[in-house]
N, C-alpha and C positions, 0 to 999 in steps of 0.2 A: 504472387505474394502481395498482401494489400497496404500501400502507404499513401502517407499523406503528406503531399506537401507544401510547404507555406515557406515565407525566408529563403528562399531558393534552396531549402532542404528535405530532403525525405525523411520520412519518420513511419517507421512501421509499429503495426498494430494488427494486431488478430482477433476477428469478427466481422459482422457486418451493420453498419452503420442502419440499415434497411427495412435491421428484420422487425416483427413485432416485439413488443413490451421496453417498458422501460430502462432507459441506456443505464450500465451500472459500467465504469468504466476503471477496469483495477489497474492500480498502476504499484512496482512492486517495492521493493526494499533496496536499500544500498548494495550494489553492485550486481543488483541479478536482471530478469528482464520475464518478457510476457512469459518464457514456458512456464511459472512458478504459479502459474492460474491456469493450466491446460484442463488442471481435475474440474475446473469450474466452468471452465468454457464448453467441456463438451458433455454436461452434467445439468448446468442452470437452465431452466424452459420458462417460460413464459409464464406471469406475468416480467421474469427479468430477462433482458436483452444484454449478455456479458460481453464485454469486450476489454481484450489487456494489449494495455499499449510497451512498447521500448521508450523510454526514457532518452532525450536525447543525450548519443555516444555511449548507447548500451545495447546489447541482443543486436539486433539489424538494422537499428534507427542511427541513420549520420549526424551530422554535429559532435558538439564536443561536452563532455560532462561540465556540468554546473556545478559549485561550491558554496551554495545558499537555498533554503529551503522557498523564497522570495522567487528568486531565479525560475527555479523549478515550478511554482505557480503562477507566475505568467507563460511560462513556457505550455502549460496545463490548459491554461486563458485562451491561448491563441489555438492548441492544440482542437478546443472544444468549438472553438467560432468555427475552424475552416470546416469541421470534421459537421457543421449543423446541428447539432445533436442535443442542444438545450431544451430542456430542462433536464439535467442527469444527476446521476450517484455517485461524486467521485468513493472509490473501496479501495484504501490504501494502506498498507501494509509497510510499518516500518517509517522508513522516510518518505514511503508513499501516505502512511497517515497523516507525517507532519505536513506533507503537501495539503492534502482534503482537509485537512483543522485550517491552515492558511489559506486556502481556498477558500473555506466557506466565510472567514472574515470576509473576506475583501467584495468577492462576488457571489454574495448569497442568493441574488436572483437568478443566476444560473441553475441552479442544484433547489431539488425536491429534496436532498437528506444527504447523508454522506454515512459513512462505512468505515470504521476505525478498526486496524488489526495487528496487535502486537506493535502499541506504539502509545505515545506519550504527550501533552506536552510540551513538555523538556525533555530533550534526547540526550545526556552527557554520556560522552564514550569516554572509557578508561584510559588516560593520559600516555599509555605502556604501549596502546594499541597504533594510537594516531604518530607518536613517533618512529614506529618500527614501522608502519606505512608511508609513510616521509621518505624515509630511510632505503624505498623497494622492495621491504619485504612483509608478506603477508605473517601473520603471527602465526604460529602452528598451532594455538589454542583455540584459535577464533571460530571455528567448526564446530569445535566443543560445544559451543553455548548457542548451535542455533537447533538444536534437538533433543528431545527428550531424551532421556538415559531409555527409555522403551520403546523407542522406535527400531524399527528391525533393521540388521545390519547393513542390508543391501543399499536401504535410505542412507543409512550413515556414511556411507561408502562416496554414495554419487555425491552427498553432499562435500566431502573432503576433498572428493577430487574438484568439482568446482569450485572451491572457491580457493586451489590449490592454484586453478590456472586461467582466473581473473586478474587482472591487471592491477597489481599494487596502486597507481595512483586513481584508478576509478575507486576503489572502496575509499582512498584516500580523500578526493572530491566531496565524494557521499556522505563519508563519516565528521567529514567536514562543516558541512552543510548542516548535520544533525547535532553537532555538541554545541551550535551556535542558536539552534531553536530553543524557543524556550517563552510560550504564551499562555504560562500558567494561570495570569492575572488576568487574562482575556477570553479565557473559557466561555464565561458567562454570556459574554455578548453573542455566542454560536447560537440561533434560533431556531435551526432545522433541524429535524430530526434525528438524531444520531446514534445508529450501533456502534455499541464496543464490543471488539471480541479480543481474548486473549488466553492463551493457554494453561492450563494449572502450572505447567512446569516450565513455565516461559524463563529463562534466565538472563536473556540482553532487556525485556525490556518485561519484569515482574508484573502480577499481576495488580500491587497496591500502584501504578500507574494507572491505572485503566479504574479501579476502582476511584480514584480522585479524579478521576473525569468521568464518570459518574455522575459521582457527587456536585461536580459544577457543571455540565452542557445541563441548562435548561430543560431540555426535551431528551432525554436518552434513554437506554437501555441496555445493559452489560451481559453477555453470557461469556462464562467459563468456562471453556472447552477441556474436560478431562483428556490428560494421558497425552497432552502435546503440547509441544516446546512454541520455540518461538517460530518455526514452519508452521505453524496449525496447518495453514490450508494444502500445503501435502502429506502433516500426519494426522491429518482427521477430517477428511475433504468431503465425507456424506454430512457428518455435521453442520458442518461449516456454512456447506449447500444449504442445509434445512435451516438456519438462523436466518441466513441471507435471504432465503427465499419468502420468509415469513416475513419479513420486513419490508420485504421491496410489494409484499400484497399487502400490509397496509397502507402503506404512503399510495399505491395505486385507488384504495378502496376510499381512504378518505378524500381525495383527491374529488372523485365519481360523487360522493355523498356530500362535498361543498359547491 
């Protein structure tokens, strides 16, 4: 199994740091970990090199969850020095967006573009939610809202049961992290290249988010992925692939053409 480690800790990640084309490196949403990018890992070719990392104190990376979006990109910072891998794409989904929007403030010369999916931002989570995670227990609704009403049942199924039997203070951490982001007035200074993607039927994190980021990154590009919720990339992961894929060939082509 492949990790890295830095802080005298391990941190797992699936890929390979080696292979051809440009590192895009998914990191995923509150409380989940690399499998939620498997459709893209073993789907994306060349010109993209995908790699999804665990979040430290999630999936199979040690340490402990973080409770700041901050937190979480330096942690990103340090991930991308040891791992060599610069100049890359962070593609983050969720709180993994607000990482890659905070990232690409801070350390824009790192990243060729960055990859926005199902995210914001401003993350405020429903007040109902953060206290009944406090509390130890996960909301029985919260599943609800991270799939489209047309996704087939089997998805619906695996989805309940994970996040039936994730750790109330890890989403708690997370969700954390996320009702505290909030760089809407700072959009504009984002200079790199930016996809958004989000679902038609997205319901944690709608699509009029993604379209006012839009509106403000400088340099972007928004696609709407019909008939998927806020998983887009396991309820519509050919697509998903094909946006991704288009975009990480041009950031490669104009790269070659300056």
């Amino acid at each position: 199994m492949p990790y890295l480690k830095f802080d005298q800790t391990r941190y797992y990640y699936a890929g390979n740091f080696k292979r051809e084309g440009l590192p895009v490196l998914f990191c995923h949403g509150s409380g989940g970990g690399h499998h939620h990018w498997l459709l893209q890992l073993n789907s994306l070719k060349e010109p993209v090199n995908p790699i999804a990392i665990d979040l430290p104190g999630h999936g199979r990376s040690e340490g402990v969850s973080l409770n700041t979006v901050a937190g979480y990109r330096e942690w990103l910072h340090n991930f991308s020095r040891a791992a060599g891998i610069a100049p890359f794409v962070p593609a983050g989904h969720s709180l993994g967006g607000a990482i890659a929007l905070d990232y690409a403030l801070n350390y824009p010369e790192d990243i060729s573009g960055l990859i926005l999916i199902g995210t914001g931002g401003r993350l405020k989570v429903l007040p109902a939610f953060l206290e009944s995670l406090e509390k130890g227990s996960v909301p029985e609704t919260f599943s609800d809202f991270l799939y489209s009403p047309k996704a087939p049942d089997e998805m619906l199924r695996r989805g309940r049961k994970e996040v039936l039997n994730t750790e109330p203070s890890l989403y708690y951490a997370d969700l954390c992290a996320c009702n505290e982001f909030d760089i809407m007035e700072e959009l504009h200074r984002i200079s790199r290249p930016a996809l958004i993607i989000c679902g038609s039927e997205d319901q944690l994190t709608p699509a009029k988010y993604s379209y006012f980021m839009g509106e403000n990154l400088p340099e972007s590009r928004l696609e709407i992925i019909k008939d998927a919720g806020h998983m887009v990339m396991l309820e519509q992961p050919e697509e998903l692939n094909r946006v991704i894929t288009g975009f990480i060939r041009d950031i490669v082509e104009n790269v070659r053409n300056n």
